[in-house]
KEVO-463058 format. One record per residue: z, y, x of N, C-alpha, C, O in turn; residue in three letters; residue number from 0. Coordinates in steps of 0.2 Angstrom, whole numbers, plus 5000, padded with zeros to 4 digits. Atoms other than C-alpha are relative to their C-alpha. Example, Ala and Ser with C-alpha at 12.3 -4.5 7.8 and 13.67 -1.06 7.14 Angstrom:
! KEVO-463058
   n_pz   n_py   n_px   ca_pz   ca_py   ca_px   c_pz   c_py   c_px   o_pz   o_py   o_px   code   pos
   5000   4994   5004    5039    4978    5062   5000   5006   5004   5003   5005   5009    ALA     0
   4999   4994   4996    5036    4995    5068   5003   5005   4996   5004   5011   4999    SER     1
! end
This chain:
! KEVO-463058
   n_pz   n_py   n_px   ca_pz   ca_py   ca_px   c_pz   c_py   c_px   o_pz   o_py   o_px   code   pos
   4996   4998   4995    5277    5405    5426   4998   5006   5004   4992   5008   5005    UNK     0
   5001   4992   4995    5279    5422    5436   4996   4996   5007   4997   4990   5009    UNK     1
   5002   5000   4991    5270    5421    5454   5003   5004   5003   5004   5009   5001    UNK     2
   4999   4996   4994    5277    5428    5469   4996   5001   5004   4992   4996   5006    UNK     3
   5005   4998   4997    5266    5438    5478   5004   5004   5005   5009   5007   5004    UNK     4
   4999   4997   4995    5268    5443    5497   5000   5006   5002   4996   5010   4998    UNK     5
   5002   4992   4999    5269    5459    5504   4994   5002   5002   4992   5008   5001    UNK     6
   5009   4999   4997    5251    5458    5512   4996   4999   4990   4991   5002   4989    UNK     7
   5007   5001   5005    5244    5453    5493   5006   5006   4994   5007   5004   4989    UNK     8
   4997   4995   5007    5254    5470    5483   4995   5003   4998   4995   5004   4992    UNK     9
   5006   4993   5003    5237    5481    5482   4995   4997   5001   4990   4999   5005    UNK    10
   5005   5004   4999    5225    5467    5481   4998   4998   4992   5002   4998   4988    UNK    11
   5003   4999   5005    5215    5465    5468   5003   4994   4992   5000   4988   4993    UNK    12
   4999   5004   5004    5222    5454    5452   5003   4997   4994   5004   4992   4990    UNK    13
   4995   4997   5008    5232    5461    5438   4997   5009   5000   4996   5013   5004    UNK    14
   5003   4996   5004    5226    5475    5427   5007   5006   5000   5007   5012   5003    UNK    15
   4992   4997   5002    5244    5481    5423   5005   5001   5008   5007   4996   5010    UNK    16
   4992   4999   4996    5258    5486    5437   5005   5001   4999   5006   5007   5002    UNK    17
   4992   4996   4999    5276    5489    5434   5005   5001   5004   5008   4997   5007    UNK    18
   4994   4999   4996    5287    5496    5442   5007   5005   4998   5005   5009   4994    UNK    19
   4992   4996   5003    5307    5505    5439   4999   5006   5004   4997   5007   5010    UNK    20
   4998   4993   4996    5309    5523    5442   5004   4998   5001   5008   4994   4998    UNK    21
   4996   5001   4994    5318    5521    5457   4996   5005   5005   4992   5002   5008    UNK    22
   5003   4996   4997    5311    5538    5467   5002   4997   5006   4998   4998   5011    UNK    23
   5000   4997   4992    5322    5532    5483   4997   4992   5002   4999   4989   5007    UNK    24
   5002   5009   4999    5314    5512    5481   4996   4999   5004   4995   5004   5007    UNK    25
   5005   5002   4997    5301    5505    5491   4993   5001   5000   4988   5003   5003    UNK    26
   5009   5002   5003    5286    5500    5480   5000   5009   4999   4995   5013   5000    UNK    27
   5002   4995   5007    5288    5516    5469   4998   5007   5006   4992   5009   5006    UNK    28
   5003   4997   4993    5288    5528    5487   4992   4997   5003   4987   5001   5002    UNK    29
   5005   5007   5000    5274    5514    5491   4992   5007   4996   4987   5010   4998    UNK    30
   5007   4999   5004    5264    5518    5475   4998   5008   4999   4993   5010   4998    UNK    31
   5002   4992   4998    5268    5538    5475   4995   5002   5005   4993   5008   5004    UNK    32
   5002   4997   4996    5260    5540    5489   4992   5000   5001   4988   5004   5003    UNK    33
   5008   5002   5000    5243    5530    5487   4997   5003   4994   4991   5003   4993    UNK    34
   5004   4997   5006    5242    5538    5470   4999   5008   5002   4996   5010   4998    UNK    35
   4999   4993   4997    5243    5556    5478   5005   5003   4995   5003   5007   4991    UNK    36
   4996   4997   5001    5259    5559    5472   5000   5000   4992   5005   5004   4991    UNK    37
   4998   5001   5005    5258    5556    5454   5005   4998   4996   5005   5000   4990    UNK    38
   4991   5001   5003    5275    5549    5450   5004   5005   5003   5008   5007   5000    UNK    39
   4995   4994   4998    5283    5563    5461   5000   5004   4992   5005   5005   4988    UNK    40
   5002   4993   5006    5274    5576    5446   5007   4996   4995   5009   5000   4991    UNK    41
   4995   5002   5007    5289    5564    5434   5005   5001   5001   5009   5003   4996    UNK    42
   4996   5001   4996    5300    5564    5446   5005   5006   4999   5002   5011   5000    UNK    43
   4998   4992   5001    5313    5580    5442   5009   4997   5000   5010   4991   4998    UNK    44
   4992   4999   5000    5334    5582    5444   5002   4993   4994   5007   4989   4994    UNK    45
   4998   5002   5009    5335    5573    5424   4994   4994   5001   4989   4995   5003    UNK    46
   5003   5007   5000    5330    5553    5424   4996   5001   4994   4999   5002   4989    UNK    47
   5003   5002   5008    5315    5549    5413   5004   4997   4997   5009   4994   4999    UNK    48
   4996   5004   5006    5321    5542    5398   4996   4997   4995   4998   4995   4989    UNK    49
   5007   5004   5002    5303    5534    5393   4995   4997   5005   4994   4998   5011    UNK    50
   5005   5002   4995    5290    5525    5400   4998   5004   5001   4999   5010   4999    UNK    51
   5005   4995   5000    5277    5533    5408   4993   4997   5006   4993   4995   5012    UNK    52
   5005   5006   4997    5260    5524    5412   4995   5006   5003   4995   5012   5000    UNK    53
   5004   4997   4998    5248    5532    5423   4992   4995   4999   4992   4989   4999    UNK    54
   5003   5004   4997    5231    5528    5426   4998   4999   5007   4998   5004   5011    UNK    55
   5000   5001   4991    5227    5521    5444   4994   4998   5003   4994   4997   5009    UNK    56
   5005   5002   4999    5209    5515    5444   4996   5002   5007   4992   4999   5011    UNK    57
   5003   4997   4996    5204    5528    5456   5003   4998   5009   5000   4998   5014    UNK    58
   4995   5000   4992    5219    5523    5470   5000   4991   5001   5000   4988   5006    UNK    59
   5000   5009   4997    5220    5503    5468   4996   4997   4995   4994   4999   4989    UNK    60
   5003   5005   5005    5213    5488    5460   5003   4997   4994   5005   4991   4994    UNK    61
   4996   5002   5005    5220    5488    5444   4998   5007   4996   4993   5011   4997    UNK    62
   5002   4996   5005    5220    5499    5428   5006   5006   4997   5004   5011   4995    UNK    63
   4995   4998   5000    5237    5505    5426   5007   4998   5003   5009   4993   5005    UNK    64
   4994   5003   4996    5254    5507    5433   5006   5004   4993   5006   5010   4992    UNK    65
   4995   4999   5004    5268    5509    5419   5006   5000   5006   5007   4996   5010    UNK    66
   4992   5000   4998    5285    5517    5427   5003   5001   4993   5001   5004   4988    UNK    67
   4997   5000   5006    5299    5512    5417   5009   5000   5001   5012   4995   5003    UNK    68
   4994   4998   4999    5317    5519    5418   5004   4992   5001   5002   4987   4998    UNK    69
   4996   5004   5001    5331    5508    5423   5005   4998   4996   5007   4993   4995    UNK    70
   4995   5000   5005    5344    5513    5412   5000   4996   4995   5005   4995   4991    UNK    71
   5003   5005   5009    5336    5501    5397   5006   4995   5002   5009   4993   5007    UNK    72
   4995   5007   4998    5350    5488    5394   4997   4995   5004   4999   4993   5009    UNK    73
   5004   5006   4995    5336    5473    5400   4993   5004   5002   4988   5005   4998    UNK    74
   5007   4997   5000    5321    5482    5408   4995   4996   5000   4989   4999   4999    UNK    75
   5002   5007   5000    5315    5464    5408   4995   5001   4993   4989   5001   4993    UNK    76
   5001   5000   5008    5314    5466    5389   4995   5006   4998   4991   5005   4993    UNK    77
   5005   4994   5002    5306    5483    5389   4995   4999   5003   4990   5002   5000    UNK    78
   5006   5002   4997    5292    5477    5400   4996   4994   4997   4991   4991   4999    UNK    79
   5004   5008   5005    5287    5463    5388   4998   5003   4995   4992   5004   4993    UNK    80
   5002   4992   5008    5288    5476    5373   4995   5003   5002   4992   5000   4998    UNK    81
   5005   4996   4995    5275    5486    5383   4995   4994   5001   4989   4994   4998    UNK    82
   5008   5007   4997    5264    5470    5389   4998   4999   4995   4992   5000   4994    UNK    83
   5003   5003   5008    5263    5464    5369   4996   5007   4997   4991   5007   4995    UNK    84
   5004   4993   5003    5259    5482    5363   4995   5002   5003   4990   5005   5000    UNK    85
   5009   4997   4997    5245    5484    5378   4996   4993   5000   4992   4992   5004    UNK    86
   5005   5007   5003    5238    5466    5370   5000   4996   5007   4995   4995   5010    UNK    87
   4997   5006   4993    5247    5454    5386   4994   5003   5007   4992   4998   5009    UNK    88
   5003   5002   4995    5236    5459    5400   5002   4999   5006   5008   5001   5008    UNK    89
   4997   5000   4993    5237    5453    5418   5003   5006   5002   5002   5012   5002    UNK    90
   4996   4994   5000    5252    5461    5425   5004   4997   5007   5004   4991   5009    UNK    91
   4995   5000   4994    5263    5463    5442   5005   5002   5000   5005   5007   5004    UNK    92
   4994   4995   4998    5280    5469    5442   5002   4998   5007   5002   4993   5010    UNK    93
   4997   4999   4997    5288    5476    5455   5006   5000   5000   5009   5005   4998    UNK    94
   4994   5000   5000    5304    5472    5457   5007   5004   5001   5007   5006   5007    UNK    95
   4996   4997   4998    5321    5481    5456   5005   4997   5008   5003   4992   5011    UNK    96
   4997   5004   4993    5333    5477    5472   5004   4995   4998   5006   4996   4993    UNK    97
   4997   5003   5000    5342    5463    5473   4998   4993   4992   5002   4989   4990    UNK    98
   5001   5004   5003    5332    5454    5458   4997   4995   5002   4996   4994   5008    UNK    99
   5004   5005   4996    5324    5439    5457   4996   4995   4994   4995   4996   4988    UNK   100
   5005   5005   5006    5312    5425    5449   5003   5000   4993   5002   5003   4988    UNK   101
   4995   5002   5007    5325    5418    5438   5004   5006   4996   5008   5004   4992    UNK   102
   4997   4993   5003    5331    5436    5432   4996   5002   4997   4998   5005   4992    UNK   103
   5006   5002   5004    5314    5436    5426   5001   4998   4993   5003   5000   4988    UNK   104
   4998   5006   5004    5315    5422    5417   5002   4999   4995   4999   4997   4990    UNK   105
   4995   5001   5007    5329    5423    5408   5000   5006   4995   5004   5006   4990    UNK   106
   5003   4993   5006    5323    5439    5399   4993   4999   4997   4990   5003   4993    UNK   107
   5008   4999   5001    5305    5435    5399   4999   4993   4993   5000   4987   4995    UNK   108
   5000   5003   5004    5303    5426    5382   4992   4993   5003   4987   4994   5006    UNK   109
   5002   5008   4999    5296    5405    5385   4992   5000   5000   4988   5000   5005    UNK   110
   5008   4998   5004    5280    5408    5376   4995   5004   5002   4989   5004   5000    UNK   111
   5003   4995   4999    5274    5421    5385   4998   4999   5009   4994   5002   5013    UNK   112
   4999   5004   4993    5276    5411    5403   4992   4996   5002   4992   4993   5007    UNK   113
   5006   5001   5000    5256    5406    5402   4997   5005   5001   4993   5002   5004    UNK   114
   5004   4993   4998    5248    5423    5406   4999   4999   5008   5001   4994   5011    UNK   115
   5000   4996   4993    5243    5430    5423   5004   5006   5002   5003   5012   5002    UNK   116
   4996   4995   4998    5259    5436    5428   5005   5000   5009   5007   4995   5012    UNK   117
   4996   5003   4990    5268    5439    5448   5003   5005   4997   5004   5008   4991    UNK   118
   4995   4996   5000    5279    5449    5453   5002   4999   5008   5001   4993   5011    UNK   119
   4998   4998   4993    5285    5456    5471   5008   5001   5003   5010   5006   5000    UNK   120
   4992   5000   4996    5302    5456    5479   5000   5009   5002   4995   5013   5004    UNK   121
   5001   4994   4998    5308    5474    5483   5004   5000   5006   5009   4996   5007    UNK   122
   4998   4999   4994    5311    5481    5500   5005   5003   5003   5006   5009   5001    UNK   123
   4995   4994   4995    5322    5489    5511   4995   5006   5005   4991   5004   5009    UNK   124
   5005   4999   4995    5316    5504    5519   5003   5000   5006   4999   5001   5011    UNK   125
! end
């Protein structure tokens, strides 16, 4: 089962992996540009990715990488699973788009794979 983690426990130490959705005007993604100095801006251009794109972050939080990953995918659910198996499941946190939720998760995130160290954060209003 996914975890929900608090707004006090986003940048505390305990997943390896972070995702979150190009969304430049979102919360976390605002958030996590700013503590990275600015390195999702550098993606950030007129024309929406139209690929992942993993930084490393080791230097700005307690974690190893932060994958942004376009929203346009039909389930971005599904493309962040594709991505977790391919980087060999590590602990991971997603960042939530707005108005999702646990069970939205869930119902994309294949059964089998609900054993890991996985959370995830509610997204904000600014």
């Amino acid at each position: 089962m996914f975890k929900q983690l608090t707004y006090h426990q986003a940048f505390v130490a305990g997943s390896d992996l972070w995702v979150l959705p190009f969304e430049p005007t979102s919360f976390w993604f605002k958030k996590i540009n700013w503590q990275t100095q600015f390195l999702l801006q550098t993606i950030h251009s007129p024309i929406k990715i139209s690929n992942p794109l993993m930084i490393t972050t080791e230097k700005f939080f307690p974690n190893k990488a932060v994958l942004c990953i376009p929203i346009q995918k039909i389930s971005w659910i599904q493309e962040i699973h594709k991505h977790w198996i391919n980087l060999k499941k590590p602990s991971m946190r997603i960042f939530l788009r707005k108005n999702e939720t646990q069970d939205d998760i869930e119902k994309d995130w294949p059964k089998k794979d609900l054993i890991y160290n996985l959370s995830y954060l509610k997204q904000y209003n600014l």
